[in-house]
Structure formats: structure tokens, C-alpha cells
C-alpha positions in Angstrom: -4.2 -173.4 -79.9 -4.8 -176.7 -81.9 -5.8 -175.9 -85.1 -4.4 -175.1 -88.3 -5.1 -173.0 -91.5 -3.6 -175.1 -93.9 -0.5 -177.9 -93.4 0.5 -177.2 -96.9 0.9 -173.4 -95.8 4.3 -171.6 -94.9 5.5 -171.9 -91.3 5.1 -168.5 -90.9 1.4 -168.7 -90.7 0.7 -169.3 -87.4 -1.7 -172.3 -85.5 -4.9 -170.8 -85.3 -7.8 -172.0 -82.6 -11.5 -172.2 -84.1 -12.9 -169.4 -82.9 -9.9 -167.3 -84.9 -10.1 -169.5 -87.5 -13.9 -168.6 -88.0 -13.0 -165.1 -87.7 -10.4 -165.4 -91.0 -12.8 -167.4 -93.2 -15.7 -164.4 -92.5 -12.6 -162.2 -93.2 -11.8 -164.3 -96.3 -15.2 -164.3 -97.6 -16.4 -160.7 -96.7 -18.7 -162.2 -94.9 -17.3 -160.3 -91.8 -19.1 -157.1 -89.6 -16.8 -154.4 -89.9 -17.1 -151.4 -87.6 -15.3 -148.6 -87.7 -15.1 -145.9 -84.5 -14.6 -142.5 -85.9 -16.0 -141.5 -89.1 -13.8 -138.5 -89.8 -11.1 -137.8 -92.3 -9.3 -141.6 -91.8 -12.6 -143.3 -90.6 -15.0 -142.3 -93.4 -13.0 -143.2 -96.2 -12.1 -146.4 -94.3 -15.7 -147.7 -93.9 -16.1 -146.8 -98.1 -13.3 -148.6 -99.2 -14.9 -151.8 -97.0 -18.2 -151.4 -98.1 -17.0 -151.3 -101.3 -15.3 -154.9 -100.9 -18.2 -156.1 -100.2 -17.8 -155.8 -96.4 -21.1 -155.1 -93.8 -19.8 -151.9 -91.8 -21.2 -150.5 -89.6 -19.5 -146.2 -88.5 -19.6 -145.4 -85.6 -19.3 -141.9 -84.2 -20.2 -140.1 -80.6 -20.9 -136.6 -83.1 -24.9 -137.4 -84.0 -24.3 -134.8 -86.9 -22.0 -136.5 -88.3 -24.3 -140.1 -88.1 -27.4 -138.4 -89.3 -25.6 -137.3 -92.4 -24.4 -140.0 -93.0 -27.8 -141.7 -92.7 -29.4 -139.5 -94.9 -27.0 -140.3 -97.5 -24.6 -136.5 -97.2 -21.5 -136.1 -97.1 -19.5 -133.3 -95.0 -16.1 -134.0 -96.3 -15.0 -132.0 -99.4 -13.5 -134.5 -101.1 -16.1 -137.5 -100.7 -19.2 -136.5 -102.9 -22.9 -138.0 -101.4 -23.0 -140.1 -104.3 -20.0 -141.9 -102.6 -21.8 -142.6 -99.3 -25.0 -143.3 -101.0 -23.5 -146.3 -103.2 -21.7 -147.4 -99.6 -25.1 -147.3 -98.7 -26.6 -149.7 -101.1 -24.0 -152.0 -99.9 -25.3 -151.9 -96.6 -23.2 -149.6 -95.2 -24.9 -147.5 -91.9 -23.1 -145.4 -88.8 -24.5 -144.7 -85.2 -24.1 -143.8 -82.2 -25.2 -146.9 -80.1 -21.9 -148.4 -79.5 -23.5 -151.7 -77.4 -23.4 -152.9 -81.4 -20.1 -153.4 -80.9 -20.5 -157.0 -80.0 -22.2 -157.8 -83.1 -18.9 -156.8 -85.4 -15.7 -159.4 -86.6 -13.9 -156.3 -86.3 -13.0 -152.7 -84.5 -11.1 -150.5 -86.4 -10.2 -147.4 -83.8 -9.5 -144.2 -86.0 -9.9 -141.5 -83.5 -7.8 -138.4 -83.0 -4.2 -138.0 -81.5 -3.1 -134.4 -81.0 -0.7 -132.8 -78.4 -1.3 -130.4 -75.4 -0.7 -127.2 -75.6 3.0 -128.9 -73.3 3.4 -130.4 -76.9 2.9 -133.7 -75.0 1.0 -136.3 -76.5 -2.9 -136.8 -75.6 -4.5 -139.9 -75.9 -8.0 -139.1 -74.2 -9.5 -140.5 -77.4 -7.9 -143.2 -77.8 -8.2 -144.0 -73.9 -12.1 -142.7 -73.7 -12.5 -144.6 -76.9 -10.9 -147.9 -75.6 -13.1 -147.8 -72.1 -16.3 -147.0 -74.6 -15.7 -150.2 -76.1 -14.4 -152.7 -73.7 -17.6 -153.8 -72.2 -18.7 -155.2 -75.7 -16.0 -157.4 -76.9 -16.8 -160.9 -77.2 -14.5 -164.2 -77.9 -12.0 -163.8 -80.8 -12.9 -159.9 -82.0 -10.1 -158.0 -83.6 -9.5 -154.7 -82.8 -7.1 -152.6 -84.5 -5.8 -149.1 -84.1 -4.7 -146.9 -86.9 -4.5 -143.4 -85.1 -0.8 -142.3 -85.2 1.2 -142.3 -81.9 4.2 -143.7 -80.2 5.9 -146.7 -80.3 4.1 -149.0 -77.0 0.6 -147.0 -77.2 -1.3 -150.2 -78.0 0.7 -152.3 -76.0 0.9 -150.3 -73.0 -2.2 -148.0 -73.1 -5.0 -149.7 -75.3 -4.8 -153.4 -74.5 -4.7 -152.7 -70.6 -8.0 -150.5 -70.9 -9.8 -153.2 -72.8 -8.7 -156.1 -70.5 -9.7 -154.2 -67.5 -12.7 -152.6 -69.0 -13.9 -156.8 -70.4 -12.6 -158.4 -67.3 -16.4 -160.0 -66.9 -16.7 -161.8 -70.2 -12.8 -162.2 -70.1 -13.5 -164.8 -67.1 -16.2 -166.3 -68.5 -14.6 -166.6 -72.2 -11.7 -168.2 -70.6 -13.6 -171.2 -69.5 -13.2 -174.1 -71.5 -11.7 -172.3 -75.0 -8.5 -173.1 -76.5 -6.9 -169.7 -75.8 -5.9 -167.4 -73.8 -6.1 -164.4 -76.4 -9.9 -163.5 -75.9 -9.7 -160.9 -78.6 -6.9 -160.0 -81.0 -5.2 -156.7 -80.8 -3.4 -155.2 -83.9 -2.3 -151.9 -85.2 -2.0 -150.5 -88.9 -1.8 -146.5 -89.2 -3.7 -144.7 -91.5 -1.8 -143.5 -94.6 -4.3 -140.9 -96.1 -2.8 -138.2 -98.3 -5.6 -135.6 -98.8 -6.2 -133.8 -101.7 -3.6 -136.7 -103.9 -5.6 -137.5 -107.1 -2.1 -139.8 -108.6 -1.9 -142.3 -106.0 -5.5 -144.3 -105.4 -6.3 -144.8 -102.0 -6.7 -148.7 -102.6 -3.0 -148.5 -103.8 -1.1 -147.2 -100.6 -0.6 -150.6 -99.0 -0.7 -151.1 -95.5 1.5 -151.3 -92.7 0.8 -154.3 -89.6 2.0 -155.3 -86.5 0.2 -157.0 -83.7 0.1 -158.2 -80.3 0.8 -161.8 -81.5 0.9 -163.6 -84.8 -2.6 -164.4 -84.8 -3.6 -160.5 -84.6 -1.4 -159.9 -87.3 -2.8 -162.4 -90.0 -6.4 -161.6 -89.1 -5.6 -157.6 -89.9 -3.5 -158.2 -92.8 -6.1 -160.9 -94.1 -9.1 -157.8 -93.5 -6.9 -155.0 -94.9 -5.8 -157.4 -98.2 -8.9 -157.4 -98.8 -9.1 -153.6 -99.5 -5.8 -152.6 -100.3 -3.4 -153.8 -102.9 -0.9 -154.9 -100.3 -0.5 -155.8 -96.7 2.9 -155.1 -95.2 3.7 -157.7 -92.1 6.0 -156.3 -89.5 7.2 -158.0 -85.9 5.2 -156.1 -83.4 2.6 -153.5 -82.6 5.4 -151.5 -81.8 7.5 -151.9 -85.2 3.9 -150.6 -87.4 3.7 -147.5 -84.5 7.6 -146.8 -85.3 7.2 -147.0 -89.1 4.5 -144.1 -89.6 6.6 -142.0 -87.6 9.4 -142.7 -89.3 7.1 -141.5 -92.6 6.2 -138.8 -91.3 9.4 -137.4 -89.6 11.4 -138.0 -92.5 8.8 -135.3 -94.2 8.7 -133.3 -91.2 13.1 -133.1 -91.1 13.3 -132.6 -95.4 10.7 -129.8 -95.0 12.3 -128.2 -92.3 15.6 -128.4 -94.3 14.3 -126.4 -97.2 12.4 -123.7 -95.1 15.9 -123.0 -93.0 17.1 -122.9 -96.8 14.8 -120.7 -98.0 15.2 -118.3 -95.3 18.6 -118.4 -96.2 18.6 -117.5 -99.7 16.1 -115.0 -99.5 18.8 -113.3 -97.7 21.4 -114.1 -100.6 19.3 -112.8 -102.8 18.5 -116.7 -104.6 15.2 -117.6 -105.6 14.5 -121.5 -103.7 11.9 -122.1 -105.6 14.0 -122.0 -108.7 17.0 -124.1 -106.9 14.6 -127.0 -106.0 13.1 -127.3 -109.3 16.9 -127.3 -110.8 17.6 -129.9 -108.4 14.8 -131.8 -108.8 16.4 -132.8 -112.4 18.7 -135.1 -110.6 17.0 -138.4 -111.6 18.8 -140.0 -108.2 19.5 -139.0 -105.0 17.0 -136.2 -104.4 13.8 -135.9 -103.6 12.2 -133.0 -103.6 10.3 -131.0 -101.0 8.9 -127.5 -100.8 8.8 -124.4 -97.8 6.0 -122.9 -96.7 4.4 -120.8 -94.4 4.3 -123.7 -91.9 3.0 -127.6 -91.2 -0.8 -128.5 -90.9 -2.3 -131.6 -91.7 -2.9 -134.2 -88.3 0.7 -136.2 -88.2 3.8 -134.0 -89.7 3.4 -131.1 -87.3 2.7 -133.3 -84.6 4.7 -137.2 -84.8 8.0 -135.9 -83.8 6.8 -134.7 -80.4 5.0 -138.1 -80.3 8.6 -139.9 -80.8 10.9 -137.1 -78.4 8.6 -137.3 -75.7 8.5 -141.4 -75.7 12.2 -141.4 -76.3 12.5 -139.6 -72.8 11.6 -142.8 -71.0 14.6 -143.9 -73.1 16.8 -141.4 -71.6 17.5 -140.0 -75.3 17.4 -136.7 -76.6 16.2 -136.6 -80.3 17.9 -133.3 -81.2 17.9 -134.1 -85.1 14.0 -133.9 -84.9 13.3 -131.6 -81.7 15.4 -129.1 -84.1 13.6 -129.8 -87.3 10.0 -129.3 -85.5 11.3 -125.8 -83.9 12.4 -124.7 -87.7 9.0 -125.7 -89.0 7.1 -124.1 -85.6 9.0 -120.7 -86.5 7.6 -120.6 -90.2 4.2 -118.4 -89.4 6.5 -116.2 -87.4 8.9 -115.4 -90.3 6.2 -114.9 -92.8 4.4 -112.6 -90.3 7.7 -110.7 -90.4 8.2 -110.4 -94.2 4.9 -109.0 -94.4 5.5 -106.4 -91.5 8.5 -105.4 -93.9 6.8 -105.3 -96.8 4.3 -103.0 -95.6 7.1 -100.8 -94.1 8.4 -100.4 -97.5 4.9 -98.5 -98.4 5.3 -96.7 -94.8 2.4 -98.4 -93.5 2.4 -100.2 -90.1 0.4 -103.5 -89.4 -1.2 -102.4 -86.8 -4.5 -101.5 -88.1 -4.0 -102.5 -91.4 -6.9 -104.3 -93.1 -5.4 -107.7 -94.3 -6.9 -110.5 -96.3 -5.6 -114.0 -95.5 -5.9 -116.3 -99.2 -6.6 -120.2 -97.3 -7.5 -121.7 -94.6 -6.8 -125.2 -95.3 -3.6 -126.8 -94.5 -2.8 -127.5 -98.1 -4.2 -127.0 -101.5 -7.7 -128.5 -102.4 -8.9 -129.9 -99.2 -11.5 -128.5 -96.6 -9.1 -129.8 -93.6 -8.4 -127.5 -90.9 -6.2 -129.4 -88.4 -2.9 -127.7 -87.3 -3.1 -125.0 -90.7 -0.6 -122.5 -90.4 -3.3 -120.3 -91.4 -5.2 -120.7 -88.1 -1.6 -119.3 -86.6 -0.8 -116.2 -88.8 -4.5 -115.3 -88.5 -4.4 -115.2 -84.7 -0.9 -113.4 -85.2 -2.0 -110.8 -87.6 -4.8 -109.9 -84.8 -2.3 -109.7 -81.9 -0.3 -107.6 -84.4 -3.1 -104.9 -84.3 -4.1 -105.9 -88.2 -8.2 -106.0 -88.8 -8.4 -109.6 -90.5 -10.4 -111.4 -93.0 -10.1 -114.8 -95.0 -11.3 -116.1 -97.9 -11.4 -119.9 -99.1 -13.4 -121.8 -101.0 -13.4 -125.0 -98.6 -14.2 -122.7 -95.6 -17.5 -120.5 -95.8 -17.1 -121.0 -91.9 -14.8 -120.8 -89.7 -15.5 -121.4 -85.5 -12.4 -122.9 -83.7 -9.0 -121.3 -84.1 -5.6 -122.1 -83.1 -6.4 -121.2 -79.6 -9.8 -119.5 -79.2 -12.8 -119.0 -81.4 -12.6 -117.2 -84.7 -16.5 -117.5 -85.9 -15.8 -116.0 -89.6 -17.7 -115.9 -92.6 -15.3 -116.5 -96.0 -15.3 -113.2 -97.6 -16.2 -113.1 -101.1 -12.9 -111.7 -103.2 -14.7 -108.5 -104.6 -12.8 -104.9 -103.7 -9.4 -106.5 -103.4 -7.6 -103.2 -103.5 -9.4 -101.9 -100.2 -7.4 -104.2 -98.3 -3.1 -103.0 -97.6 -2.3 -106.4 -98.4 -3.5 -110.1 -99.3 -1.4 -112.8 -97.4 -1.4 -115.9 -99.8 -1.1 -118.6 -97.1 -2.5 -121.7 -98.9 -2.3 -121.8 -102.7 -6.0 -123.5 -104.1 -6.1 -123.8 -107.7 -9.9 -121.8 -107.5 -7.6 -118.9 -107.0 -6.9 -116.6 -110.2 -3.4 -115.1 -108.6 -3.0 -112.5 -111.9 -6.2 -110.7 -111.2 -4.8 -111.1 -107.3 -2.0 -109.5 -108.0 -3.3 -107.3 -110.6 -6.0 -106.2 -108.1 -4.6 -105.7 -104.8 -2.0 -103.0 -103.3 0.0 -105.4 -102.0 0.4 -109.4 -102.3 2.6 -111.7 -100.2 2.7 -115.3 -101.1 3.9 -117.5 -98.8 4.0 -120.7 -101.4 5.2 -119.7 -104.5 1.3 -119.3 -106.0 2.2 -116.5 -108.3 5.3 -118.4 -109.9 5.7 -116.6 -113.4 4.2 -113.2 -112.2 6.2 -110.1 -112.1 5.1 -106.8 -110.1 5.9 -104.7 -108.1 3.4 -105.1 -105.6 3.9 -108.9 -105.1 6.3 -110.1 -102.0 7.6 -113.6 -102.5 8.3 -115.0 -98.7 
């Protein structure tokens, strides 16, 4: 490496050769091909934020649904309109499927998924089947960067290996004669998407990087400065992977604390909805955080199995978090058994009972399904003998469950007292919870929805 930036610049920027160097002034200048693998609920807002900027990106996506939509200017995420993609559009923005036009881009942002087995071990087949996909078609001084969440060494240990041995053709021959040995720049920066959160713009979160080597590092912070207020520099690719599981556990841990409290207080009679908010007046050393019926979303429910399976190579047991994940795991259960009780009080039984389940979404607002509690206490309330229906909004169709195939329609919220009780599992504004309660034999409300309502047909779990 024989060339620098700027001689007038900090130390800490490091010696650059030309081919990087080119890279960061395309970077610098928007001038730079942007392509983004995985156009869902990280990789779709991703690619409009850098079209925005002024960035040519180019999606790309192996679901040809997903692609054509997005060609014909449609949208199939709730909270992105069409008129979103369409003005992304006129800025050039396109997605396909043909990933040889890979080689053609500055830049790879990998935003595919990272769930667990059904071991509650971490599987990386996309992010393995995605790296292979793509190896063939990196050329000389390409960054690629990984923002899926997983644990600490994944990039390191897992993704750079598959693209060295999957470019080991064009790494010989891009060897020859150039002034590095770093053939393409590896970085990673998770996503920090909060769906459903109109306070915080998405621009405004700033981003966490770490790469291989301080040349990946400044040529992802340079890209994401460009689109987000703030890039935050950190040592390795392995410090970046640590700190968005350190975000998310220390939600995952706080949340389990006030569900074990919760269960608690019910049985003392307290109301923890009421404690929290009294709390919450402290103007220092609380945060506040809220039960419910269970985790959903893609990274609380499933980082701290991420981080307790890695830290077995360590020979360390991460009790603290193992624990917090069991309380959180146990949540469908106990609601499942307040509304057994509840309907014992009216001397029904659940099996056979005709149920209607308020939500599918993991939270309030949003049409995202992954890891909802709701998928769960559906799938328990049918082992449970109950005959089940849903209703929500975001969700006039429902195919996958939790672990087989549900294939509901939404059920319009006409009849309500036909049904021995509503479970309120995820608390959309849409929902008028007085003419809930008012209408239906029995409500249970898993999230504190009816706040402010008294009756004696509504269960507060």
C-alpha cells in the first residue's frame, strides 16, 4: 500500500492503494454502484435510504415476487408506501435476480436472514448460500459488508473464507502486479431497524463498523456517512458483531425482568402496569420496559442463543442470558394459562371453545411476522382443543406458522360475542378495545390494550 488520502489527515486514516482509493472518491461523490442482497425488512429500506443520497443501487433478491414488485413500482411492506419505491425509482433505483451483476457494483451490502434451528442453534445457510452466490463475481477492491445479526467471528470465520474460496480464480489473477494483498474489503455494520418507530428517523440511528482491516472500515463508514447522520468506528469485525448483541440482550434481559415481575405481582394482587409507569417518573436511573405475551421481532428472541452458543467454544456458560431467554420463552405458556383460568371461572373448558386471537404481528403497527408470540399461542390454543380464528389488520393472510402451515383468512370483527373469549395478543391502535370489551363474553389482554377499562368480563394477564 503506497498511497495516501490526505498527508494533512489524522494518523488514524489509514494508507490506502489506488484501487481503494478510487473506491472512496466514487463513495465520496455518490458516484458509487450500490447493491444490496436481500430486499426484505433491513434490505428494502436500505436500498431507499441510498437511492435517496443519490446512490445507483441496484436489490437484489432470489424471491422473483419480490423483484417484479419492486419493478413495477409496489411495495409489499406495510410501512413503505409505493410512492416510496417509485421516487427510489426515479433515482435509478432497480432490483433482480441476475446476481452475475454483482461485478458491476462498488459495494455488497449482505442483509439476509439469521434465525436459529429448531436446537436453538444458530443457522447461517443464508448467509453461507448467500456468500458462495456471490464469490464468483467479486472483482479488485469491492467492499462487501454484512449487516445480518449474529455472533462475534461470523464474518471473520464464516463469510470471508467462502468468498476467498469461492473467488480463488480472479484472486490469483488480481494478485499479479497490484499493490495489495486485500482483493476485496470485508466489513460489517448490523442493521438497527426499529419497525413501526415514527420518533426516531431512520437516517438518525447512526451506524455501527468494524472491519477486517482499516481500509474496510473507512470505505463502510465513508458509504454509510453518506446516509446516516453518524458512523460509529469500532476495532474489528468482531467488536460491531458483539455490540448489536449487546443491544439487543440488554432488551432481551430488562424485558424478561419485568415479565418474571409481572407474574409476580399478579399473584400479590399489584397492577405492573401501574408500578412501571410510577417508576418511570424517576428522571435517572430507570428505563422503562414493558411484559408481554412473549418476544417476536428477528434479533431479541433470537441474539442471546447467538451469543451462549458462541460463548461455548469459550468454555463459558452465559447463565444471566440463557435465564432471561427461558423467562421470555415461557410467556405464551403463562398467558395460555390465565386464559384457561379465566374461562374456568365461567365453567367453560378450552377445549372446544371458539377463541378469537386480536394480532398477528409481533408488535403494534407493523405487518412483520417473524418470531410473534402470536404464531405460538395460536398453535397452542389448537393443541389445547380451542377452534381458533385471528383477526389483524396487517395480516388478511396468514400461511406459515410457528411450526406448520396455518393458511388463515383475517376474520372480519363482526359477532364478537359468539366467540367464549378474545385473546388480545398484540395491541394495534385500528383496534376499538371499548366496543371489544363491551362486545365480547370474555376478553383477555395480554398487553395492557384496555388500560382505563373496567368490566367484568375483561382478564388483564
Amino acid at each position: 500500500m503506497n498511497e495516501i488520502i490526505d498527508s494533512d489527515m489524522s494518523s488514524s486514516i489509514p494508507v490506502l492503494p489506488s484501487f481503494a482509493v478510487e473506491r472512496l472518491t466514487r463513495l465520496q461523490d455518490r458516484s458509487a454502484r450500490i447493491g444490496v442482497i436481500g430486499l426484505g425488512y433491513v434490505g428494502l429500506p436500505l436500498s431507499l435510504l441510498l437511492a435517496e443520497a443519490g446512490f445507483r443501487v441496484l436489490g437484489f433478491d432470489i424471491d422473483t415476487k419480490k423483484v417484479e414488485s419492486l419493478e413495477a413500482g409496489s411495495s409489499y411492506i406495510f410501512r413503505i408506501p409505493a410512492e416510496e419505491i417509485q421516487a427510489a425509482r426515479d433515482n435509478g433505483f432497480r432490483a433482480t435476480s441476475d446476481f452475475s451483476q454483482l461485478s458491476e457494483q462498488d459495494a455488497i451490502l449482505l442483509c439476509v436472514p439469521t434465525p436459529l434451528t429448531e436446537h436453538h442453534e444458530p443457522d447461517l445457510s443464508y448467509v453461507e448460500n448467500t456468500a458462495r452466490m456471490i464469490a464468483p463475481w467479486l472483482r479488485r477492491g469491492q467492499l462487501v459488508v454484512l449487516e445480518s445479526t449474529t455472533y462475534p467471528g461470523t464474518t471473520d470465520e464464516v463469510l470471508v473464507p467462502l468468498l476467498e474460496q469461492g473467488n480463488t480464480q480472479n484472486l490469483r489473477a488480481q494478485k499479479n502486479g497490484v499493490e495489495s494483498d486485500d482483493v476485496f474489503y470485508i466489513a460489517f455494520s448490523p442493521e438497527r431497524e426499529d419497525p413501526g418507530n415514527t420518533v426516531v428517523a431512520r437516517r438518525d440511528t447512526p451506524k455501527v463498523v468494524g472491519g477486517n482491516e482499516p481500509v474496510a472500515t473507512e470505505l463502510a463508514s465513508t458509504l454509510y456517512e453518506a446516509i446516516f447522520t453518524r458512523a460509529i468506528r469500532v476495532s474489528t469485525t468482531r467488536a460491531a458483531e458483539m455490540t448489536k448483541l449487546l443491544e439487543n440482550i440488554y432488551r432481551c434481559v430488562n424485558i424478561a425482568l419485568v415479565n418474571e415481575l409481572k407474574v409476580l405481582a399478579m399473584r400479590m394482587g399489584i397492577d405492573i402496569w401501574e408500578v412501571i409507569e410510577a417508576a418511570a417518573t424517576k428522571p435517572f436511573g430507570f428505563q422503562a420496559f414493558y411484559p408481554g405475551p412473549g418476544l417476536g421481532g428477528h434479533c431479541i428472541p433470537i441474539d442471546p442463543f447467538y451469543l451462549s452458543w458462541k460463548a461455548k467454544e469459550f468454555n463459558f456458560n452465559t447463565r444471566f442470558i440463557q435465564l432471561a431467554g427461558e423467562v421470555n420463552e415461557a410467556m405464551p405458556e403463562f398467558v395460555l394459562q390465565q386464559l384457561i383460568l379465566a374461562l374456568n371461572t365461567r365453567k367453560k373448558a378450552l377445549n372446544g371453545s371458539q377463541v378469537l386471537l386480536l394480532g398477528m404481528s409481533y408488535k403494534k403497527d407493523i405487518d412483520d411476522l417473524r418470531e410473534s408470540p402470536s404464531l405460538t399461542l395460536f398453535e397452542l390454543l389448537r393443541e389445547h382443543g380451542a377452534e381458533v380464528k385471528y383477526n389483524d389488520p396487517y395480516h388478511p393472510f396468514v400461511g406459515q406458522g410457528r411450526r406448520y402451515e396455518l393458511n388463515l383468512h383475517s376474520t372480519p370483527l363482526d359477532h364478537l360475542g359468539q366467540y367464549d373469549c378474545v385473546l388480545i395478543v398484540t395491541d394495534h391502535s385500528d383496534y376499538d378495545y371499548e366496543r371489544i370489551v363491551r362486545e365480547s363474553q370474555l376478553v383477555v389482554d395480554s398487553r395492557n390494550a384496555t388500560k382505563g377499562i373496567a368490566a367484568p368480563n375483561l382478564v388483564r394477564c
